[in-house]
N, C-alpha and C positions, 0 to 999 in steps of 0.2 A: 751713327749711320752704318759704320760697319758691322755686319753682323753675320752668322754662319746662315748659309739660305735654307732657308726653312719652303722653299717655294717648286725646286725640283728635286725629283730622286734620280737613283743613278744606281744602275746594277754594274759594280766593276768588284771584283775581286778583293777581296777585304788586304791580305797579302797583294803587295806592290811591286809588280816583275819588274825593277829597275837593273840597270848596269851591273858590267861586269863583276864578277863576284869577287871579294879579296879576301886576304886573312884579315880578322877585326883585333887584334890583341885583347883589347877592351881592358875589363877590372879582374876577368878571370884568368886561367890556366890555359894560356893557347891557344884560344880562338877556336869556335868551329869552323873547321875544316877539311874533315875527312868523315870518310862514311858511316864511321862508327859514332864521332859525335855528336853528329847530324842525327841519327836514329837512339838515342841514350835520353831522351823525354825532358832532358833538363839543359840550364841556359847556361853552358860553358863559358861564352867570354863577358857574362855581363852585360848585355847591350840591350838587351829587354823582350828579347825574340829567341824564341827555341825552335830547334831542328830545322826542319821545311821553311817556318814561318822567319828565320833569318834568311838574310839576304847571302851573308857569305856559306851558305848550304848550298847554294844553287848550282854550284858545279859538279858536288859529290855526287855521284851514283846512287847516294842515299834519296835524293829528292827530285832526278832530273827527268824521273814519270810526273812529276805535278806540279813543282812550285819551281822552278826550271823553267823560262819563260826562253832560253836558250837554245835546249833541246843538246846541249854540246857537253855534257859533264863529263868529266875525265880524271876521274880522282887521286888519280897517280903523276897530276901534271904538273908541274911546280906554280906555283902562284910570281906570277913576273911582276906582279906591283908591289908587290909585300917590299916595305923598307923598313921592318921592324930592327932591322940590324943597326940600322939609325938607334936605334933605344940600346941597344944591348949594353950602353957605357953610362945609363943612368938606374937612378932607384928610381923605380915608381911608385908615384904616388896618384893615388885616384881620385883626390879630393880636390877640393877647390884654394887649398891653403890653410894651412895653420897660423892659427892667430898670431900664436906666441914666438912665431918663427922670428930671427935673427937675422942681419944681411952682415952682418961681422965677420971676417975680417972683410971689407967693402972690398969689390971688384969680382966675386964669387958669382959664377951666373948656372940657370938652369936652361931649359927647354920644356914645349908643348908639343905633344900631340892630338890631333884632333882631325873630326869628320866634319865637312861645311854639309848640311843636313837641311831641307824644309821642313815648315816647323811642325809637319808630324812626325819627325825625329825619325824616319824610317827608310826616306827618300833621300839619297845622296849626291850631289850637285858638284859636278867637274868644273874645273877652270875659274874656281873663282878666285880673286884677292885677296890675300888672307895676310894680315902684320898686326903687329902689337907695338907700341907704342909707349912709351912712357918716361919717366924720369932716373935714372942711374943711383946711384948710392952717395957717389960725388956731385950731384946736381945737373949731371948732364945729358939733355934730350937728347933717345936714342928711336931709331925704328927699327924693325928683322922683317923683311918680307918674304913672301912664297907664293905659288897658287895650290891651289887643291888640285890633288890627280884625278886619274878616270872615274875613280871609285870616291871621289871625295874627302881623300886622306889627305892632310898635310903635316910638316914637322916646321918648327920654326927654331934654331936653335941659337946657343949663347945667349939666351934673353938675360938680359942683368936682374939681381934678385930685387922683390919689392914687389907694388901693387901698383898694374896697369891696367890698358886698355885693349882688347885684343877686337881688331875689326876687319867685319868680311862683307866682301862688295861683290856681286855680278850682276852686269846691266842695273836693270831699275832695281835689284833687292842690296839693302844694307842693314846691317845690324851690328852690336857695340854689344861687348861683355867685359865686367870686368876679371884681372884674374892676379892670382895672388903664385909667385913665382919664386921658390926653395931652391938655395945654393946648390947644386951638384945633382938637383932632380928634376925629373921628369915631371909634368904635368899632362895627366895622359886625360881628357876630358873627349872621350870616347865612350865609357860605359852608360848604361842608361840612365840611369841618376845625374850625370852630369853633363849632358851632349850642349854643343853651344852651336843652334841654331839660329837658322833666320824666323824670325818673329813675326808672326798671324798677321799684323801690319807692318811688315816690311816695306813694302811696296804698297801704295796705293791705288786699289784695280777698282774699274767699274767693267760689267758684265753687263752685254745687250741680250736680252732673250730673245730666240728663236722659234721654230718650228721642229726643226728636223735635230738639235744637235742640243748638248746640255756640259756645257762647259762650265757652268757654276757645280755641278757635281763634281767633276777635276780638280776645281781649286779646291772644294769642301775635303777630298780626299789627299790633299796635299797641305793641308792645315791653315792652308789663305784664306785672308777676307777680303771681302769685296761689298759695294755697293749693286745694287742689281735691278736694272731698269727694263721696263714691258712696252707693248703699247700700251696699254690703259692706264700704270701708273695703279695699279689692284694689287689685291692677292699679297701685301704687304712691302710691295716694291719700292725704291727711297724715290720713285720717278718714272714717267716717262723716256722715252727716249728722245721725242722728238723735244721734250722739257730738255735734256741734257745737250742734245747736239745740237740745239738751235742760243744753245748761253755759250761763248766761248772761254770763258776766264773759269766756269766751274769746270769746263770738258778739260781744260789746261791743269786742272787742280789734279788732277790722274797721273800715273806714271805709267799705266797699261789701259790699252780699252782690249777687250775679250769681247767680238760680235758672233754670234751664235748664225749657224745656217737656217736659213727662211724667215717667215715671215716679214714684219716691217721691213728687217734692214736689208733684204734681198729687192726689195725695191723702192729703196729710198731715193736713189739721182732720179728714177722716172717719178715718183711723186710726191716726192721733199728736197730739190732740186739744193733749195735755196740754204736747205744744212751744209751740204757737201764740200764748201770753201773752209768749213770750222775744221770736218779731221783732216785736211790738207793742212791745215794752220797747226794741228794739233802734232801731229806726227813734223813735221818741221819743228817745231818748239822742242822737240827732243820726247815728247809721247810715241811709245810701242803701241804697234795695232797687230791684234793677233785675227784672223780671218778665215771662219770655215763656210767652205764648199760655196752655199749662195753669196756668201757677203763678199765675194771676189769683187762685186763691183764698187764696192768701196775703194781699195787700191786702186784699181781699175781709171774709177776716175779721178782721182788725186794724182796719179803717175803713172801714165797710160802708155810711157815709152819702158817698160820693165818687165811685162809679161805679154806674149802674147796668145792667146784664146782662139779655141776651134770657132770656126763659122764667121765670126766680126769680134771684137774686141769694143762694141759699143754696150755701157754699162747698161743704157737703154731697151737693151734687146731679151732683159729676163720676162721668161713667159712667153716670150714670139718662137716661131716656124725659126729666126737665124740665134735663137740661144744656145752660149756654150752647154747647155746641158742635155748631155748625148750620151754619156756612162750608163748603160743600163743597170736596173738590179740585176742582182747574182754573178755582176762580175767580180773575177777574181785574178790578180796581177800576182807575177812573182817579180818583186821590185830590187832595184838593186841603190844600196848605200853606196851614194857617192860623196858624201861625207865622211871623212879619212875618222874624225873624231866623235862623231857617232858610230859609224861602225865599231869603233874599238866599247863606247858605250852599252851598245847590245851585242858585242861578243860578234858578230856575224855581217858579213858583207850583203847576202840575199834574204830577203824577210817577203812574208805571203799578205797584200793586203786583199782588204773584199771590201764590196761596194754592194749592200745590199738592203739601200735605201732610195736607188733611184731614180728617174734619172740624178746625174750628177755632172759637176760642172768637169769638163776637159782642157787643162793647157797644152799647149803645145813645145813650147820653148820660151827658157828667157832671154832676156836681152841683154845689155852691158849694163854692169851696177849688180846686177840679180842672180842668186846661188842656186842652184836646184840640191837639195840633203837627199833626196829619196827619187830617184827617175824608175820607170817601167814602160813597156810595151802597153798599150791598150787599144780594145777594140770599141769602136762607139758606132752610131748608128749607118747600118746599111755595111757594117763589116767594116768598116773602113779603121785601118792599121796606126796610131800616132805612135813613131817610136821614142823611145828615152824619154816620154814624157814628165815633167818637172812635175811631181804630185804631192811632194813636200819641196816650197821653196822659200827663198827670205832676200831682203835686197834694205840698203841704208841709202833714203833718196839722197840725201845731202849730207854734206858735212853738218854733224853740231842735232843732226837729226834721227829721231829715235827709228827701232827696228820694223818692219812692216814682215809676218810672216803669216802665209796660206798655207791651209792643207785642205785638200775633196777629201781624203778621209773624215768618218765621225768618232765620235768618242761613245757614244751611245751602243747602240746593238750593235753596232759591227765592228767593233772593237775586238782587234786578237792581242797578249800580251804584250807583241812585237810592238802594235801602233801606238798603243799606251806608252812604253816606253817612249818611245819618241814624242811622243805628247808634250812628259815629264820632261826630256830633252829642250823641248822647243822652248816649254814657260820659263825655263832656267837661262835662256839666249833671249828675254827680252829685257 
């Protein structure tokens, strides 16, 4: 059932303008990270990406006309994440383990470092849980915890030598690697050959298709799989939708639903009323619901006390004289990050979104429970001013119950690097 969709296409950017740029050590000499290695045509740290097309080039001057999603390069500025100096007191070793390796004289332990990466191995994921686990020399269960930094780095050190489990969690994604750990070494599992990511089925997503927005392109481009449901249940789809949200135990079998903007699901409470109690159940049960632009009323009506919406806040009102969809086309906001850790994410506190597929739906403010990541000024119809409106926001109705997050931006044509980022940001917070 899972499979790569074959059903939409998606014009984004082949290179992926993610998060702040760091040093990569990797398997080679240095890391790129200055303007000359960036421009020298070849892969310095090992990681599988040359010049521009690596991620930590994005700050040098060599790349920050084009692949610099930042706009801020400054090649003379120190890199403030880099904790290679963590490493400086081991050998490195790029491999995964020597077979024939020894844990003699017992009590001898090494360390890893490593990037927590989605599994196109190119996209790097903050905050996640990162420990190893396993059995000592002496027979004694141990664990080394950490999270992964801005950029996705972590180090786990004193790991006792031998072969364990090393496992990384955020939100709904987890994966297991095993890893083979040398007395007084480094386990650098960073370079391209050996990155230890989260896995195509990590998480188990289904995807509602839309009209106006194309989120199963996002996941394809971030190396996840998904199940992906239409109206008609054609075109190779493992279902309908109204087949999926009217069964509750398979909608429950999901760790993410992704509802795409328009069609069916922009108007499902006015005329599939009767689904609507399932992703109230579903998201309570500890299911994330990701939500663009029209499919606000899904939230809407499952937890109708956490956002509220221009005009009425009646889920009923899509397509009427009082719906929230008032953003015209060709608007354009200069928004500002209010999330302390996304902005550190895309380097920058104000980012430029557009809206030039609209109209488009307008919130006005949340409530208590509920985050605003991205607020802006906006003008909607007849001029009229919403300020700091919440246009990327997220809110946990209950305890024990999964993440619900909105964006009116799309992922489609009007996508600038900035909003992608943020996109990447968002799937990695459910």
């Amino acid at each position: 059932m899972h499979r790569w969709s074959q059903i939409l296409s998606i014009s984004l950017p082949i290179v992926l303008p993610i998060f702040t740029a760091c040093s990569d050590d990797g398997a080679g000499a240095g890391g790129e990270s200055t303007a000359a290695l960036c421009s020298n045509g070849g892969d310095d740290d090992g990681d599988g990406f040359t010049d521009c097309g690596d991620q930590d080039c994005w700050r040098t001057s060599a790349c920050s006309d084009t692949s610099n999603p930042n706009g801020d390069a400054d090649a003379s500025s120190p890199d403030t994440s880099d904790t290679s100096d963590v490493a400086d007191t081991f050998t490195f070793d790029t491999s995964l383990g020597d077979t024939s390796m020894t844990c003699d004289p017992c009590g001898q332990k090494g360390s890893i470092k490593g990037r927590v990466c989605a599994p196109s191995a190119n996209v790097f994921v903050n905050g996640a849980d990162v420990w190893v686990e396993g059995t000592g020399c002496n027979g004694e269960p141990f664990e080394v915890r950490t999270t992964s930094d801005i950029d996705g780095t972590y180090y786990l050190l004193d790991v006792p030598c031998g072969v364990h489990t090393l496992n990384i969690e955020k939100g709904s994604f987890a994966a297991t690697h095993p890893v083979q750990i040398a007395p007084g070494q480094l386990l650098d599992v960073t370079g391209a050959a050996n990155k230890l990511c989260f896995g195509a089925t990590s998480a188990k997503i289904a995807v509602l298709s839309g009209t106006w927005d194309n989120l199963a392109g996002l996941l394809d481009q971030l190396g996840l799989r998904y199940d992906f449901f239409n109206d008609a249940g054609d075109q190779g789809a493992d279902g309908t939708i109204l087949d999926l949200l009217s069964d509750p135990q398979r909608l429950k079998s999901y760790k993410i639903l992704f509802a795409n903007c328009g069609g069916t699901v922009g108007w499902l409470p006015k005329e599939h009323a009767a689904v609507m109690p399932n992703i109230k159940d579903f998201v309570l049960s500890g299911g994330s619901l990701y939500m663009s632009d029209y499919a606000w009323v899904l939230g809407e009506w499952a937890f109708p006390d956490k956002v509220t919406w221009y005009n009425n806040d009646d889920p009923n009102s899509m397509g009427t004289g009082n719906s929230p969809q008032v953003i015209p086309s060709g608007t354009k906001v200069t928004a500002t990050v209010a999330d302390g850790t996304l902005a550190s994410y895309l380097g920058k506190n104000t980012i430029a979104l557009e809206f030039d597929q609209g109209p488009q739906i307008a919130p006005v403010s949340v409530q208590s429970g509920a985050f605003a990541h991205v607020v802006g000024d906006i003008k909607v119809a007849f001029q009229l001013d919403i300020k700091n409106a919440p246009l990327t926001l997220s809110y946990v109705p209950a305890q024990g119950a999964g993440r619900v997050i909105y964006t009116n931006f799309h992922n489609d044509a009007q996508t600038t690097s900035d909003m992608l980022t943020i996109l990447h940001y968002l799937v990695f917070s459910l």
